[in-house]
N, C-alpha and C positions, 0 to 999 in steps of 0.2 A: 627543466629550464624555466625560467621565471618568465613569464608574460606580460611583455609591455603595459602601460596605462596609460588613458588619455583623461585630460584634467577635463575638458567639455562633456557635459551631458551627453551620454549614448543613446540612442534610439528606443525603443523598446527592445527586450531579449528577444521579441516572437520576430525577428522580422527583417526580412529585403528592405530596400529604401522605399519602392513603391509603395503609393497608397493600395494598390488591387492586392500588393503581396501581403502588408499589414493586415487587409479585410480578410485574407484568405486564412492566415495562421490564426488571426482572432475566432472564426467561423470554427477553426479545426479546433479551439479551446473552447468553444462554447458546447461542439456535439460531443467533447468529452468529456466536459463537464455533467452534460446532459445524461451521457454513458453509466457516469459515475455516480451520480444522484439517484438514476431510478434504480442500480443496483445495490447501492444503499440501502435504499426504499424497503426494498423488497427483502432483504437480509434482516437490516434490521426491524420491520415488522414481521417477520419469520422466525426471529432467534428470541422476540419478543411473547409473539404464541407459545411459540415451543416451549419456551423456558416456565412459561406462567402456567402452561394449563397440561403438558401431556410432560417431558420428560423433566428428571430431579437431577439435582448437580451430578453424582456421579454417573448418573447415563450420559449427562452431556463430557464428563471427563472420562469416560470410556471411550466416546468416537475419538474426544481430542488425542489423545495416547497414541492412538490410531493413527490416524492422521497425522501426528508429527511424526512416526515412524516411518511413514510411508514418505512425506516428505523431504526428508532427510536424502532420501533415494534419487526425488525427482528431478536430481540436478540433470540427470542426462536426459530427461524427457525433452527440453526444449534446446539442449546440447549448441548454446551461444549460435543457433538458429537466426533468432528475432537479430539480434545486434548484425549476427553476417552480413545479411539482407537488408540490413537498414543502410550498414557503410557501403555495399558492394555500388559500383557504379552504375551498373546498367540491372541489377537485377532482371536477369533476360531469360528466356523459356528454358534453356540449357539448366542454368542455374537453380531454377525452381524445380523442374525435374531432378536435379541431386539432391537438392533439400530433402523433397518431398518420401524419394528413400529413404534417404537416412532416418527422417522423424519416423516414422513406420519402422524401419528399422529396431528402434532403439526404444521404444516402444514397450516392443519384446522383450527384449532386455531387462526395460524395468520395471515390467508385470513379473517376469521371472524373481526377479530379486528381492522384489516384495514379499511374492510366494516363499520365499527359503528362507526369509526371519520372522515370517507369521508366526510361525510356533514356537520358535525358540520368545520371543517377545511375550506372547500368551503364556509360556511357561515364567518370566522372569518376574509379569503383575502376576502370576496367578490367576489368571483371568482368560477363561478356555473361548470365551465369545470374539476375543481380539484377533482371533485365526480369522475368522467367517467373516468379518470389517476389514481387517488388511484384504482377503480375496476381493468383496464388491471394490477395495478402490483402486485394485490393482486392475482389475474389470476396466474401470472408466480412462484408465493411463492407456489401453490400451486405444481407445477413441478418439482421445487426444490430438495425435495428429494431425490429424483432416480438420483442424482449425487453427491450428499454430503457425504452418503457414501464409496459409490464406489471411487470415488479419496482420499478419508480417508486411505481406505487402500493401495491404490495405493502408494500414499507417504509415510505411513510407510515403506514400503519395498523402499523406495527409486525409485519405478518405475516412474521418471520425466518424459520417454518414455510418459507414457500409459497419464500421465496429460496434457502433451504437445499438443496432441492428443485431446484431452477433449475443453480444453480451446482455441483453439486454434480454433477447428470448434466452438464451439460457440460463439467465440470474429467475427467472418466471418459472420456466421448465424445473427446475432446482426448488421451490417455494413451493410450487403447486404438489410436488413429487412428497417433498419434507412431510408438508403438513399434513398431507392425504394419510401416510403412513402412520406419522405417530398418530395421531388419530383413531387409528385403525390398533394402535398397540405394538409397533415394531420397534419401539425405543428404539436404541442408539442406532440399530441397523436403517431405519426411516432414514438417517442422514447421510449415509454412505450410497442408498442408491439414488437420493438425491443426486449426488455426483454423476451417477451414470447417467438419470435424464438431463442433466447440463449438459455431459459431455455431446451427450447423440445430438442434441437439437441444436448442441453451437457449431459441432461436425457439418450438419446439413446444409444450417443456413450460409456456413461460412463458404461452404463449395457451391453453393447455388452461384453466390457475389464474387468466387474466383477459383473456378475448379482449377483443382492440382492433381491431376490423375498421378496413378505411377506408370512409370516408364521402364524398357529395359533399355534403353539407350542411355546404359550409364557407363563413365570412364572412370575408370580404377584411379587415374593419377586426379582429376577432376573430386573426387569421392574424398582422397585422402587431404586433399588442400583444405575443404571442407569443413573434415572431423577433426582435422589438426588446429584448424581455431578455435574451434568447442573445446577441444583434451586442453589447449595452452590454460584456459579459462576453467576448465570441471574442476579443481582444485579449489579456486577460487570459488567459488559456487557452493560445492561441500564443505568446507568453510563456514561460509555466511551462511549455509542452511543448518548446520550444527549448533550455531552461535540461535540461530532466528527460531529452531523449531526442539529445541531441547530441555526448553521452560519445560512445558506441560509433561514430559520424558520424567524429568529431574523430579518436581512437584507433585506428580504422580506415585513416583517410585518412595520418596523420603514422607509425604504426606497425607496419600490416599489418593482414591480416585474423586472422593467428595471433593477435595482440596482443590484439586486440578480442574475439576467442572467448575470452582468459583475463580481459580486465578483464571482460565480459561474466557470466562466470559467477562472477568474486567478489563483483562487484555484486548480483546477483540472490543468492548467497547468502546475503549480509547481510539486504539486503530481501527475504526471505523468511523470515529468522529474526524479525525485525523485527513484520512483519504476523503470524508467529505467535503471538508473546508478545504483543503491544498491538493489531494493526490489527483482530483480530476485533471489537471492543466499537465500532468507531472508527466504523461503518452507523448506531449509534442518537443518539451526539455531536448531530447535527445539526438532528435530529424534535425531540431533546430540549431545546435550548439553545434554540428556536426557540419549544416551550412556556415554557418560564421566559421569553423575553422578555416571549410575548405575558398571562403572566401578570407583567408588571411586576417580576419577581425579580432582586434584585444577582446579577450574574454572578461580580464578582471571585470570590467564598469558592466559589463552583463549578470555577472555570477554574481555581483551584489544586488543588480536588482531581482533574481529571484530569490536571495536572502531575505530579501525586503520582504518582498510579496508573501513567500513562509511565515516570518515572524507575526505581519501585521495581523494573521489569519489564523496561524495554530496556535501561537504564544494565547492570547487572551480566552482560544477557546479550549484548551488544555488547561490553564489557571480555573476558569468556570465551570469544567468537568469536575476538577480537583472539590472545589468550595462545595457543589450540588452533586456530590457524586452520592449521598447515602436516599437524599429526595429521589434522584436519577434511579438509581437502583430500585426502591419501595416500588414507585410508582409504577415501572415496567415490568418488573418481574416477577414483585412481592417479596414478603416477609423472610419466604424461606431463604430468599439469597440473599440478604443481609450481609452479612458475612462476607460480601464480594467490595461492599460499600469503600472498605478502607486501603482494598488492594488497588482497586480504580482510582483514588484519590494518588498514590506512589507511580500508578503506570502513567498516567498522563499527566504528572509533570515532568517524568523521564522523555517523554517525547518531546517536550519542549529542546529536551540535548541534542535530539535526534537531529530536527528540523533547523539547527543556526548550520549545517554544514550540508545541503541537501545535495545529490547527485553525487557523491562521495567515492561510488563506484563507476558511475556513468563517464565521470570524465575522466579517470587515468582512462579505463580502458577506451575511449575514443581518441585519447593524445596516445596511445600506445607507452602507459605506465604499468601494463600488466603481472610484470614481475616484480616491482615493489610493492603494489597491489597487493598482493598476496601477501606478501613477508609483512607488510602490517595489517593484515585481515587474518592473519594465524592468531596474531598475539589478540587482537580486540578479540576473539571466538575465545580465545582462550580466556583471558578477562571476564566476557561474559558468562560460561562456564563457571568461573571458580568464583566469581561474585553469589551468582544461584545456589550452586551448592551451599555456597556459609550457609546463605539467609535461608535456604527451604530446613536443613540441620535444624534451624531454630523455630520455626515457625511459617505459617502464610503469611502474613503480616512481613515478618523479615526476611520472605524472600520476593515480597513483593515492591518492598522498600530497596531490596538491593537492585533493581532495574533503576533508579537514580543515581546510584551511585556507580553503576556501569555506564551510566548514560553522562556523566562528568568525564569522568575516565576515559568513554570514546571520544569526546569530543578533543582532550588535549591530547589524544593520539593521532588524528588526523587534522586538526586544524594546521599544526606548520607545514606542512606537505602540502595539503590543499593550495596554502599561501604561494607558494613555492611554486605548484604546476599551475595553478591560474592565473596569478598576481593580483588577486583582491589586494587593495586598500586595509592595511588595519584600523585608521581613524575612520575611514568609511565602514566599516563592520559595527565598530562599536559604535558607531551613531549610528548603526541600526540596532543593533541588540537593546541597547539604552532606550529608543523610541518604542520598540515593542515590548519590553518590559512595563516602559509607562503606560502603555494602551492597555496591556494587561490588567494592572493594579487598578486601573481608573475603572475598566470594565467588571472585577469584579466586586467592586466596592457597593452596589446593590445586594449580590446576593449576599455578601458577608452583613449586612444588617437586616435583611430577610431571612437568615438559619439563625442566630444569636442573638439581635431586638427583637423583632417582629415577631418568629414564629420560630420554632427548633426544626432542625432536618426533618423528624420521626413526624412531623404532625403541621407542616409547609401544607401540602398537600397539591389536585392537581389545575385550581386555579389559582392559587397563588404563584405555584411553580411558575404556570406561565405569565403572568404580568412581573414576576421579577427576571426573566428573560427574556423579555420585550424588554425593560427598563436596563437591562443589561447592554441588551443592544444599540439601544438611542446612547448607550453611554460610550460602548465600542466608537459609534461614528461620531461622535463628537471628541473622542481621545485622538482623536486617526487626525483630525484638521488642529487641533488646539495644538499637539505637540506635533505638527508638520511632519507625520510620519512619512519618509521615503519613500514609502511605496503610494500616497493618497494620491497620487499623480497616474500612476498606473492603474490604479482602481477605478478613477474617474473616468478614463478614457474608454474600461472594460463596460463599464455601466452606461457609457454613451452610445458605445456600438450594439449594445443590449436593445437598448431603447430605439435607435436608428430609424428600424422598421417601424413605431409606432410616430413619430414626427413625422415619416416621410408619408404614412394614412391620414394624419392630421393635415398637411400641406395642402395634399390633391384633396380632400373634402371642403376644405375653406377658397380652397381658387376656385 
């Protein structure tokens, strides 16, 4: 059903009418912001060590292999848990004692499952060490748990505090674990029981800020209500985890493991830069859109302004990835991963596809579209499958290219739907896509005469790198007011309550 629209400017997306409830949602965007910047931090000056000084592409494409195996799996680990809990109404002691079985539960399950395609997986690369890496990470699924809920409730209530907290020591616990080990000589395995010390230290802290014991006061019909939301949804999940973790599988399997450690990490570069500029705000999307329903609110004039806010943010810094990605590369990695230079230039303009349709799954399944959900998330999985296949057949390069071209593809498979369950605006879309396009091309019009007049990619080096990304930026914010981008309005307001605190120390200092 099409969702009404209102021609008057709508509020902001984060928000109650109240000014306390505005400060409250903005507060919850800024410790998730915060969340998401130091675990950035910390990754990526982790994956930056690592990659430079202790392990070689194919070690780093041996855990990935890994890891997407094991992922593929992990759909039941969090078994449509976080969402239950987010819509349930009162999320109440009862409720959280069933959760909290179940995740324990299922757990087991898929430590077991992992266990029973180690080998076969380690016989199909050839590769006897992939047992001993599937074991540690089916290890850490097993820990899991005991934080899956506890931060579930945490972000219902908006306490980004308390998750801050959570992720934050385990993003550390993980860095500190990595490093120590490759260090020490344990290649690829160094990264797998990284995961274990994630797991244990986000397990502990998260039950300190909201213990979930188990219980046996559990009811069989209560249990099944449950697991019957998760099974309607585990389809959809394996799914999008088949579609999301079968790159590195494929490119593995048709190009090596070297291949894979370099699509690997221009992948994860992009979506890392990705989640830095947009994914931090992306935890309260869902609380939020979920109160506008239940307070009967047109969605469309919302769903555009987080369009807005995506484009002004990832368009231009995805364009800038693309332009500096072989500088990018040199300078962080070195020499030897070169070769990753022109896969990262393909992946992060595919995510520019990614981002003009963001929440893509967040809102059927909140409007209850979960059955068509899926019948168009088979085909996109599929899509993305036999797109990879061609390009890995041919090459890294062309299977790194064919992530844009899946990334067009998805976007005209879910965009009329989208239209349809939200009732976005098409003239309002494309005066968005159009203004972040041009913010793009204006921002990276420094670096494009800093690699080709000024200096070449190989030989930019790492102070020039950064004054043509300073210059990039003054360029960002002058493209953002000059062509009145949609969202500079949003932006202002984010930076004012940023700032808030330091006027209101100026104030009382001066009186």
């Amino acid at each position: 059903m099409t969702t009404p629209v209102v021609d008057d400017a709508p509020p902001p997306p984060s928000a109650p009418d109240s000014g306390r409830g505005q400060a409250s949602v903005k507060s919850a965007a800024l410790w998730a912001a915060g969340s998401q910047y130091s675990q950035f931090v910390l990754q990526f000056v982790t994956s930056v060590i690592i990659s430079r000084f202790f392990l070689k592409p194919e070690e780093i494409g041996l855990f990935s292999v890994a890891l997407a195996a094991a992922m593929i799996l992990s759909i039941i680990q969090d078994f449509g848990l976080t969402r239950y809990l987010g819509r349930h109404p009162t999320a109440d002691e009862d409720t959280v004692r069933h959760c909290t079985v179940i995740a324990v539960s299922f757990s087991f399950i898929l430590a077991a499952l992992i266990m029973a395609v180690a080998w076969p997986v380690a016989l199909f690369y050839s590769e006897p060490r992939l047992f001993g890496i599937l074991g540690l990470i089916a290890a850490s699924y097993l820990i899991n748990p005991w934080s899956i809920v506890p931060v579930a409730l945490l972000s219902r209530r908006l306490d980004f505090r308390g998750t801050f907290l959570v992720n934050s020591s385990g993003a550390i616990a993980n860095s500190a674990c990595a490093l120590t080990l490759a260090a020490l000589g344990f290649s690829a395995e160094s990264l797998a029981w990284a995961m274990i010390a994630q797991a244990v230290t986000r397990a502990t802290l998260a039950q300190l800020l909201r213990p979930t014991p188990l219980s046996r006061k559990i009811r069989l019909a209560r249990t099944r209500e449950i697991v019957g939301f998760g099974s309607s949804s585990a389809l959809l999940y394996l799914s999008g985890g088949i579609g999301m973790r079968t790159p590195d599988l494929i490119v593995g399997r048709l190009q090596g493991m070297n291949a894979a450690g370099l699509y690997s990490r221009g992948v994860a570069l992009a979506a890392q830069l990705h989640y830095l500029v947009a994914g931090a705000v992306g935890a309260i999307y869902y609380p939020t859109f979920a109160r506008l329903r239940d307070e009967h609110k047109d969605l469309g004039p919302y769903y555009e302004r987080v369009v807005a806010a995506h484009g002004v943010i990832v368009w231009p810094a995805m364009a800038l990835l693309a332009v500096l990605s072989e500088p990018v590369i040199l300078l962080l990695y070195g020499p030897g991963w070169a070769q990753a230079a022109p896969l990262l230039s393909f992946v992060a303009l595919a995510e520019c596809c990614f981002v003009a349709l963001p929440l893509h799954m967040d809102l059927p399944i909140l409007l209850g579209n979960l059955k068509k959900l899926l019948h168009i998330n088979l085909v996109d999985t599929a899509l993305s499958v036999a797109t990879l296949v061609a390009g890995a057949a041919i090459s890294i390069e062309a299977a790194a290219a064919s992530r844009f071209v899946y990334g067009l593809g998805w976007y005209c498979l879910y965009a009329f739907w989208m239209r349809d369950l939200v009732g976005f605006r098409w003239r309002a879309m494309l005066r968005i896509y159009s203004a972040s396009l041009g913010v793009a091309l204006i921002t990276i019009l420094p670096a494009l005469f800093a690699v080709t007049v000024w200096r070449s990619p190989s030989t930019l080096g790492f102070i020039n790198f950064v004054v043509t990304a300073a210059v990039s930026g003054m360029a960002w914010l002058c493209a953002v007011f000059l062509l009145r981008h949609p969202a500079r309005e949003d932006l202002t307001g984010m930076a004012l309550h940023v700032l808030r605190p330091v006027r209101e120390r100026l104030k009382l200092h001066f009186v």
